[in-house]
NUTI-904630 format. One record per residue (C-alpha): residue number from 1; residue in three letters; chain; x, y, z. Coordinates in steps of 0.2 Angstrom, whole numbers, plus 5000, padded with zeros to 4 digits. Layout:
BEGIN
<NUM Ala A <X Y Z>> ...
***
This chain:
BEGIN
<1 Unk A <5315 6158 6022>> <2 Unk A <5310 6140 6025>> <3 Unk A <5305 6135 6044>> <4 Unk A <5307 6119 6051>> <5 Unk A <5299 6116 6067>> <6 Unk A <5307 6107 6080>> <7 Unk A <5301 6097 6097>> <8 Unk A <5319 6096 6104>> <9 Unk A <5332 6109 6099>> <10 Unk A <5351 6097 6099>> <11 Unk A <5366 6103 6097>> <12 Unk A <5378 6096 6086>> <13 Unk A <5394 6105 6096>> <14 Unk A <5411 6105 6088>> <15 Unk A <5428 6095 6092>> <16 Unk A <5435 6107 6101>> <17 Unk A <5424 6104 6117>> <18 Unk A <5429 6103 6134>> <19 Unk A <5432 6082 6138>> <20 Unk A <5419 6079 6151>> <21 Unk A <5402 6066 6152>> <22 Unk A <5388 6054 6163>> <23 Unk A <5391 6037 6172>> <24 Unk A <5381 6023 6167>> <25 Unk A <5366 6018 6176>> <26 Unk A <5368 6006 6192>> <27 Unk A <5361 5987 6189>> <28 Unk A <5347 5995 6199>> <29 Unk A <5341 6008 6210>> <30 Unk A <5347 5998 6227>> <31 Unk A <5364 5999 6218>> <32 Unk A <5362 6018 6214>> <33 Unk A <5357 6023 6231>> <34 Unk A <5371 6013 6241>> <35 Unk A <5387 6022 6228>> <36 Unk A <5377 6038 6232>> <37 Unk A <5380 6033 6251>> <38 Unk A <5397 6033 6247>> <39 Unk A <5398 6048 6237>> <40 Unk A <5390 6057 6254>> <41 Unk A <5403 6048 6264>> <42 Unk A <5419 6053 6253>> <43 Unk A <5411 6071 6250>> <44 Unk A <5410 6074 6269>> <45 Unk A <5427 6066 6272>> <46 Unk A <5433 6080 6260>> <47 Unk A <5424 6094 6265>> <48 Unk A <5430 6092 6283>> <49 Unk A <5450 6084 6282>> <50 Unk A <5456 6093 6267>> <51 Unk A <5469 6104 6271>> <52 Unk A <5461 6120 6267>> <53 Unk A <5442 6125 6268>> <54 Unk A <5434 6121 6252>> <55 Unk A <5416 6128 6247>> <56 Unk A <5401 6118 6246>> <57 Unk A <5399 6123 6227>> <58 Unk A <5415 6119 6222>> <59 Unk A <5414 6100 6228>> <60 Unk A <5399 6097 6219>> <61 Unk A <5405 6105 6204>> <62 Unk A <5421 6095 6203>> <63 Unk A <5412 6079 6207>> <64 Unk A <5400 6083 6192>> <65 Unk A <5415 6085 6182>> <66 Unk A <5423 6071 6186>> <67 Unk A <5408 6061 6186>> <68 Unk A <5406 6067 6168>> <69 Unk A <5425 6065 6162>> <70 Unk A <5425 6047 6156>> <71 Unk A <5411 6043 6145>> <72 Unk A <5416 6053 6128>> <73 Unk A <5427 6069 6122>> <74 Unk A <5411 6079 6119>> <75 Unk A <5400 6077 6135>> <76 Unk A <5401 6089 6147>> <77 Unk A <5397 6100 6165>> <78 Unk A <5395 6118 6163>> <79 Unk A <5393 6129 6178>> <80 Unk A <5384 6145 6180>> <81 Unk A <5394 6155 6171>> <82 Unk A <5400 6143 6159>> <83 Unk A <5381 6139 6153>> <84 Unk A <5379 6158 6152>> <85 Unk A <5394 6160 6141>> <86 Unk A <5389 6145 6130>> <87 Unk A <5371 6154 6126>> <88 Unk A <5379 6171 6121>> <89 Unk A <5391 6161 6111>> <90 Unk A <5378 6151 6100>> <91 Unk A <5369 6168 6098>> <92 Unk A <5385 6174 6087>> <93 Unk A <5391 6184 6100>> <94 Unk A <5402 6183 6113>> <95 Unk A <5418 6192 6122>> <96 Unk A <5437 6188 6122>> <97 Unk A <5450 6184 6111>> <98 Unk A <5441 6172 6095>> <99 Unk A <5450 6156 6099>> <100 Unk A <5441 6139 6099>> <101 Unk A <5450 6129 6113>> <102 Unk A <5450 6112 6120>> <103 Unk A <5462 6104 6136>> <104 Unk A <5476 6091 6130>> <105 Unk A <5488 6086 6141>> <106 Unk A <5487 6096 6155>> <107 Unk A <5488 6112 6142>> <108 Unk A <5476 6122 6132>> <109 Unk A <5475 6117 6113>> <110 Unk A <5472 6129 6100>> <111 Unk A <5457 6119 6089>> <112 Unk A <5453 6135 6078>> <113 Unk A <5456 6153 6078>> <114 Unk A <5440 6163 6071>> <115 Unk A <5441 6170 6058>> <116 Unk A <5443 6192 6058>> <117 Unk A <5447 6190 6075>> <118 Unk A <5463 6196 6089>> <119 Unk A <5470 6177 6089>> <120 Unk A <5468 6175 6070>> <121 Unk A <5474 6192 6067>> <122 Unk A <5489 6187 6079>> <123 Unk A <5494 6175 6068>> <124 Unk A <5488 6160 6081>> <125 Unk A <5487 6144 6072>> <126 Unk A <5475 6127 6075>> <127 Unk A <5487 6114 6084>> <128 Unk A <5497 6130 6095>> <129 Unk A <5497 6126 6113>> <130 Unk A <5494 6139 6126>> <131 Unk A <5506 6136 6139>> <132 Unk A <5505 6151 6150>> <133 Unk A <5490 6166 6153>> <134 Unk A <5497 6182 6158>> <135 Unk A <5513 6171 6165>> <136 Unk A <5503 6160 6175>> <137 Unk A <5505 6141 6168>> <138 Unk A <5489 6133 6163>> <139 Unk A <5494 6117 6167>> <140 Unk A <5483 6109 6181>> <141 Unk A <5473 6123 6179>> <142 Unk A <5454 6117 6172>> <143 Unk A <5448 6122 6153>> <144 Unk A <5434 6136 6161>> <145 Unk A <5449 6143 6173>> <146 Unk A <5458 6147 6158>> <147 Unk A <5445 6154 6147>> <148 Unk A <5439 6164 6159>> <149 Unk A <5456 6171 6160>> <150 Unk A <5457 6175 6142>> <151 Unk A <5442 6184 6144>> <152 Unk A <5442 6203 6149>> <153 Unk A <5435 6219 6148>> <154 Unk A <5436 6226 6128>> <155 Unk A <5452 6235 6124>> <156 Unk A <5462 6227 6141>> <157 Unk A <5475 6215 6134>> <158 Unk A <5484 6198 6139>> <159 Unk A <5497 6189 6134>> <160 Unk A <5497 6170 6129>> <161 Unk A <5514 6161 6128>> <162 Unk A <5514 6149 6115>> <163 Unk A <5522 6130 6110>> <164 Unk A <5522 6127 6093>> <165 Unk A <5525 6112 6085>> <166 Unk A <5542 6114 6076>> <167 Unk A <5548 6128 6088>> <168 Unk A <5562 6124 6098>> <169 Unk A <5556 6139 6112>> <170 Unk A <5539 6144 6118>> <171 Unk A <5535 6162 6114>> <172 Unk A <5522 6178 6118>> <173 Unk A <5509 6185 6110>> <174 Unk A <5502 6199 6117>> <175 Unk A <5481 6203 6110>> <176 Unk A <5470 6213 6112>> <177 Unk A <5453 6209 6119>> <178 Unk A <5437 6212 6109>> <179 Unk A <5420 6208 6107>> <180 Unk A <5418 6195 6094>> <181 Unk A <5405 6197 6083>> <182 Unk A <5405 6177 6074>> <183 Unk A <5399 6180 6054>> <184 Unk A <5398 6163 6053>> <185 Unk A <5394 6165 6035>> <186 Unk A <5408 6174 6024>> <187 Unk A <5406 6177 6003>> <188 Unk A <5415 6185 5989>> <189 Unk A <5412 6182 5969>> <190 Unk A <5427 6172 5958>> <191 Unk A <5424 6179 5945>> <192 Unk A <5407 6169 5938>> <193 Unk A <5409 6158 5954>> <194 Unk A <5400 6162 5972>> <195 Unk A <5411 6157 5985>> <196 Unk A <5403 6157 6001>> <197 Unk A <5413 6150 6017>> <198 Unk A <5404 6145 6033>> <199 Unk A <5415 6145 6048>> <200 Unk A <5401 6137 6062>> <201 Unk A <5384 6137 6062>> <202 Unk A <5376 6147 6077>> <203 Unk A <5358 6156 6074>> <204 Unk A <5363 6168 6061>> <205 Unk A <5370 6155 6050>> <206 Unk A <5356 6150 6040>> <207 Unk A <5349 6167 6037>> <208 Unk A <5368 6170 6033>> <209 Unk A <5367 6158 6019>> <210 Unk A <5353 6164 6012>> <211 Unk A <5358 6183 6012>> <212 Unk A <5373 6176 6004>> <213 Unk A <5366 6166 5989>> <214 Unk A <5354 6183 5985>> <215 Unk A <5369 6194 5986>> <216 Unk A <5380 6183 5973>> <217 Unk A <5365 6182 5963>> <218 Unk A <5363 6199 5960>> <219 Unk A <5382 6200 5957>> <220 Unk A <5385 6190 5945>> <221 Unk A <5370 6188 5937>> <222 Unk A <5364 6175 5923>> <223 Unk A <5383 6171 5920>> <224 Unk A <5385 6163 5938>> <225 Unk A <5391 6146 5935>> <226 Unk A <5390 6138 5953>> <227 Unk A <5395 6139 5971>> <228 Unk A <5410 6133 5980>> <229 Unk A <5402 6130 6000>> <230 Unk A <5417 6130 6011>> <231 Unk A <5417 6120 6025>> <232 Unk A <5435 6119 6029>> <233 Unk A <5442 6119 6048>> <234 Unk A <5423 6123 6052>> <235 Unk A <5420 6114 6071>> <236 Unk A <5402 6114 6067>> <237 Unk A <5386 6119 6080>> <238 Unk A <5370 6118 6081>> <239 Unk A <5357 6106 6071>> <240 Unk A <5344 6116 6070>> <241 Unk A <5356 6126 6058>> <242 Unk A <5364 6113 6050>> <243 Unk A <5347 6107 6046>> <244 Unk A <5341 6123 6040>> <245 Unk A <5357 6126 6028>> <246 Unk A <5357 6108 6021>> <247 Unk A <5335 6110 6019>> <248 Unk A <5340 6129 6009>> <249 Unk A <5351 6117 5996>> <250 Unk A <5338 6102 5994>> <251 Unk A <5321 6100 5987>> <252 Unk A <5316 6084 5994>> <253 Unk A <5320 6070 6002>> <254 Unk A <5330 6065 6022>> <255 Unk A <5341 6077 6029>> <256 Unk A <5349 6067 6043>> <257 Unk A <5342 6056 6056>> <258 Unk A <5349 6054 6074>> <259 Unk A <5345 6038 6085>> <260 Unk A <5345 6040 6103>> <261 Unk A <5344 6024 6116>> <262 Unk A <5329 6021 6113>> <263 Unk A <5320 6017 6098>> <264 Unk A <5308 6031 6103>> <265 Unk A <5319 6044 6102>> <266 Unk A <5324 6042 6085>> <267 Unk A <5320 6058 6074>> <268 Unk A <5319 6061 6054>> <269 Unk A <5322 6077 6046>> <270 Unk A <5314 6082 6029>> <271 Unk A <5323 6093 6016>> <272 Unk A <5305 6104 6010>> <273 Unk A <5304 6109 5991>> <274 Unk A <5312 6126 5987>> <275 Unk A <5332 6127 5982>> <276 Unk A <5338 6145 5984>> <277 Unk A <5351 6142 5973>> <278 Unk A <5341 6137 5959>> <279 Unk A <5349 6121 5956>> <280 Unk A <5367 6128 5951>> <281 Unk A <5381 6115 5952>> <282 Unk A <5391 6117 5971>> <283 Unk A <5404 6110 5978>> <284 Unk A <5406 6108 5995>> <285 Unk A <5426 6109 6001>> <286 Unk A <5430 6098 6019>> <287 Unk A <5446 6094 6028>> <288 Unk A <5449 6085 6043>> <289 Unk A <5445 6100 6053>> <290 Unk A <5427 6097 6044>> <291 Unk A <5417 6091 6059>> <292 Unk A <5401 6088 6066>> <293 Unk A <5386 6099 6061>> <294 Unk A <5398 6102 6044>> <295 Unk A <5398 6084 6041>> <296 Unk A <5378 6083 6042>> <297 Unk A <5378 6096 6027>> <298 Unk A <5392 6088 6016>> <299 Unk A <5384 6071 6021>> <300 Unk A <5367 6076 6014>> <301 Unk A <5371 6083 6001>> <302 Unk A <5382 6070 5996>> <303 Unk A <5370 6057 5998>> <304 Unk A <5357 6066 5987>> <305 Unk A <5370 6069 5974>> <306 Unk A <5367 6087 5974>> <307 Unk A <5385 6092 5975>> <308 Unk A <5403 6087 5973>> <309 Unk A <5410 6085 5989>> <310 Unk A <5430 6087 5986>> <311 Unk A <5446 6089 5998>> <312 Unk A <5450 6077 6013>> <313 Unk A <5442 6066 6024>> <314 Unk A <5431 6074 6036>> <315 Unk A <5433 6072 6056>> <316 Unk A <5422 6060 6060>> <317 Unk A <5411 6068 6075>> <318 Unk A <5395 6059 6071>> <319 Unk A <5386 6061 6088>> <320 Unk A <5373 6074 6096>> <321 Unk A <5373 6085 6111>> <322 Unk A <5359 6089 6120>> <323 Unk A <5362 6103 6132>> <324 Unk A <5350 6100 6149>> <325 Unk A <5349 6111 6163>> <326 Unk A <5352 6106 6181>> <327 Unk A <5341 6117 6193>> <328 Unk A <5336 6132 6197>> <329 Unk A <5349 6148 6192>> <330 Unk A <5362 6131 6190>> <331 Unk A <5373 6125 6177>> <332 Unk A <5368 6111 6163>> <333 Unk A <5376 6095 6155>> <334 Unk A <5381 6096 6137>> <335 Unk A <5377 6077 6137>> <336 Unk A <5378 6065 6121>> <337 Unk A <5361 6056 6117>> <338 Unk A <5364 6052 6099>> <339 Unk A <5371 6047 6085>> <340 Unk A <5366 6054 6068>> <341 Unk A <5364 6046 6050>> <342 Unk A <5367 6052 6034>> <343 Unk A <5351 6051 6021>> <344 Unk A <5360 6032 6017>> <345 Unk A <5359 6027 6033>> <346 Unk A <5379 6029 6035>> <347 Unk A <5385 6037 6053>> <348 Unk A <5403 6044 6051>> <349 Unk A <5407 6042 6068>> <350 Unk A <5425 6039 6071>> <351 Unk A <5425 6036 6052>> <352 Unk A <5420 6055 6043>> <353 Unk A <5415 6059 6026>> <354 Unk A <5426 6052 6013>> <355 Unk A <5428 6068 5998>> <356 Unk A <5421 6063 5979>> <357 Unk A <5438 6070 5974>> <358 Unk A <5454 6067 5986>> <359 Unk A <5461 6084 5983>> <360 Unk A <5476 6090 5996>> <361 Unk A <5480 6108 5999>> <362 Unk A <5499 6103 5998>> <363 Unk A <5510 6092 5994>> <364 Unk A <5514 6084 6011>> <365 Unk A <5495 6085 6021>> <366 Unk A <5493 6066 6023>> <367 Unk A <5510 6067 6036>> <368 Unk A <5503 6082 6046>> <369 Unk A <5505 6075 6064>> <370 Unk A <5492 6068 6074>> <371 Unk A <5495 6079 6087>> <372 Unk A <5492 6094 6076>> <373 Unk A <5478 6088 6067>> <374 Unk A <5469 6072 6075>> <375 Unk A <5452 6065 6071>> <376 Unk A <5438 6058 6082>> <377 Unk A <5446 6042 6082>> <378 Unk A <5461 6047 6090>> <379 Unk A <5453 6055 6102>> <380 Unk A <5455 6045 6122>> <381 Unk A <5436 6040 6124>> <382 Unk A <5426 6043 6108>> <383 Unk A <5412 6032 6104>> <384 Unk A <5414 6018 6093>> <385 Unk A <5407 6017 6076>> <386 Unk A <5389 6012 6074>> <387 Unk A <5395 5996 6063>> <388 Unk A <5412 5992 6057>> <389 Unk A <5423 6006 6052>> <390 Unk A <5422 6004 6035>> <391 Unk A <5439 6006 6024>> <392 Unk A <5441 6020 6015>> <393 Unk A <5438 6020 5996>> <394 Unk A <5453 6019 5988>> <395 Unk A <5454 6036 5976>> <396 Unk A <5469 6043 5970>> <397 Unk A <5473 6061 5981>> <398 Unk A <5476 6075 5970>> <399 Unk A <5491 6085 5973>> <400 Unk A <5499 6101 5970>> <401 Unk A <5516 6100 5959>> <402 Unk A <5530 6102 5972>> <403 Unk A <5539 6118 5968>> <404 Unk A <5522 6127 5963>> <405 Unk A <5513 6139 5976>> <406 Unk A <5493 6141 5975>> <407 Unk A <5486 6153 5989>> <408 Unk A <5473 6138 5990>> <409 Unk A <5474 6124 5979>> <410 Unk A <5459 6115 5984>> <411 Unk A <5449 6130 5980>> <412 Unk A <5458 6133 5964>> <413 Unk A <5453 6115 5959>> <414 Unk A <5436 6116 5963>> <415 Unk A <5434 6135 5954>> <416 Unk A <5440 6124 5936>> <417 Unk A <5432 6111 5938>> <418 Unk A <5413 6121 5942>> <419 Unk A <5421 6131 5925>> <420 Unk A <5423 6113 5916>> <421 Unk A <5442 6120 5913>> <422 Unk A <5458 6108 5914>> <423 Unk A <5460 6109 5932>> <424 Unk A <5475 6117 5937>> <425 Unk A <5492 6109 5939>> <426 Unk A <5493 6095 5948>> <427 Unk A <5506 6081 5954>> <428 Unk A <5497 6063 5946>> <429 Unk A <5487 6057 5956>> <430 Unk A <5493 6042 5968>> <431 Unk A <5482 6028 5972>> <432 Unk A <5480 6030 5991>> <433 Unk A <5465 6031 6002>> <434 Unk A <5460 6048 6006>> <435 Unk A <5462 6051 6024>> <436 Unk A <5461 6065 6036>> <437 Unk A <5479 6069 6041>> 
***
């Protein structure tokens, strides 16, 4: 296995992160200390007039929050507990339900179910609304609250009741509670193909990969004509991994850079020699559930030419999380502190990757509705785009004929084209810009 060493473990977190973030600095520290005076004022005004006792703990942590709220959809206070949870969690590990969540409009969104998991299992679907937890309504109720409800004892069960887009009526769906064991990495053989689909990137992802690539090896042998990565619907993680998987496919060269404030805080990471798949063609599959620590491996490997990125524009999360500690036994801040670059110097902030090949699962994907399937840039608060958002390229989107059914066209597609097969049918192409939904 190749080791990187790092000074500063970042995390690239997925989309589906709690809204929360950090106020500006003061003009100087006079200012500072004078809106902390009125901080203490307000805070003791509450503590004694509200109309019920409140704890200590729980003003502080609300003021955090709300402190936080406003700078960008990704920054964010953990408590205790919620710091805790997020540290099993990147292990790969972690108890409840297999659900990645986020808060919209007063309501708890479905971002991604996970896959082999109760929600997945339940038929749970990215863009469902949880309206209800065990009958009591979510709304007003804050995005920890509501996990923490979700959560249980292994075996208990809960029932979440549902809004779904196109459904007149909510509806229940009782689950089961288990312990969720994330394989973030997943492979099968097609045939003289290895397909190997990567669902986040946590610490086992890159050692994941690699077990993957030696297993599809010894499968299909001399005859293995290539890889298809999937990184569909994956929210992405931690950098460290994305680094790792991206350094596993390269020889040479920049993996990504991120840029901080200041100019010293700007970091390069190296791709060493050594390609595990012995230079077998790959293509990488994105969609606009594609995001974050998923975009720095399709961006890399873009850049270096050294596979065929193919399917729809990516998200377009092209900032870093740094996850700081506040005291003793206390929470932490999932803070932004950078942007990252791909190897040409491009930040997809707000913009994503845009696919090689412009290939749709369906016929209709380009009129999905934002509100089932937004990007960074429609999301209240994200940062704006390094430089100008650049308009998409122009390329023809490849579509299934209406009227024929694929289990997965865009994999289908990909499969012929590493087999240098007429791909399979298609509607002819129309010249539109590739977008995410």
């Amino acid at each position: 296995m190749k080791r990187i060493a790092f000074i500063v473990l970042g995390m690239v977190l997925g989309f589906g992160a709690a809204i929360t973030l950090l106020p500006a600095q003061g003009a100087n520290d006079m200012g500072a200390y004078r809106q902390l005076d009125l901080f203490s004022d307000a805070f003791e005004r509450v503590r004694a007039n509200y109309v019920r006792p409140v704890d200590d703990s729980e003003l502080v942590d609300n003021a955090i929050e709300g402190m936080v709220s406003a700078l960008d959809p990704h920054s964010s206070y953990m408590d205790a507990k919620s710091f805790a949870d997020m540290q099993i969690q990147t292990k790969g590990e972690f108890g409840g339900l297999g659900i990645e969540v986020t808060m919209e409009d007063g309501l708890v969104k479905v971002v991604s179910p996970i896959d082999d998991t109760p929600a997945a299992k339940a038929g749970i679907k990215p863009g469902d609304y949880i309206a209800a937890i065990d009958n009591t309504p979510v709304q007003g109720m804050a995005l920890n609250d509501a996990i923490d409800k979700m959560r249980g004892p292994t075996g208990s069960k809960v029932t979440l009741t549902i809004l779904r887009q196109g459904q007149k009526k909510p509806f229940d769906v009782v689950l089961a509670r288990a312990i969720i064991q994330v394989d973030s990495v997943k492979w099968h053989r097609e045939g003289d193909v290895g397909y190997i689909r990567i669902t986040g990137f946590n610490e086992q992802t890159n050692v994941g990969l690699e077990k993957a690539v030696k297993d599809l090896k010894k499968q299909i042998g001399s005859g293995m004509k290539g890889y298809v990565l999937d990184l569909r619907n994956n929210p992405g993680g931690l950098l460290d991994q994305a680094i790792a998987v991206s350094d596993d496919l390269l020889t040479s060269g920049e993996i990504v850079s991120t840029r901080g404030r200041h100019a010293e805080d700007t970091q390069r990471y190296d791709a060493r020699s050594g390609d595990i798949t012995d230079n077998k063609p790959i293509i990488v599959l994105v969609n606009g559930g594609t995001a974050s620590a998923s975009e720095i491996v399709a961006g890399a490997l873009q850049d270096h030419r050294r596979a065929t990125i193919l399917g729809m524009t990516s998200f377009g999360k092209g900032s870093v999380q740094t996850v700081i500690p506040l005291g003793e036994g206390g929470g932490a801040l999932r803070l932004t502190t950078a942007r990252y670059f791909t190897p040409s110097g491009h930040s997809i902030q707000a913009q994503g990757i845009t696919p090689d090949i412009a290939v749709a699962q369906n016929a209709d994907e380009e009129k999905i509705p934002k509100v089932i399937r937004p990007s960074e840039a429609d999301l209240p608060g994200h940062l704006a785009a390094e430089s100008a958002v650049k308009k998409g390229r122009a390329i023809p989107v490849i579509r299934p004929q209406p009227g024929k059914k694929y289990d997965d066209f865009q994999l289908s597609y990909a499969l012929d084209l590493l087999r240098g097969k007429p791909t399979v049918t298609a509607e002819a192409p129309k010249n539109v810009t590739a977008k995410a939904n």
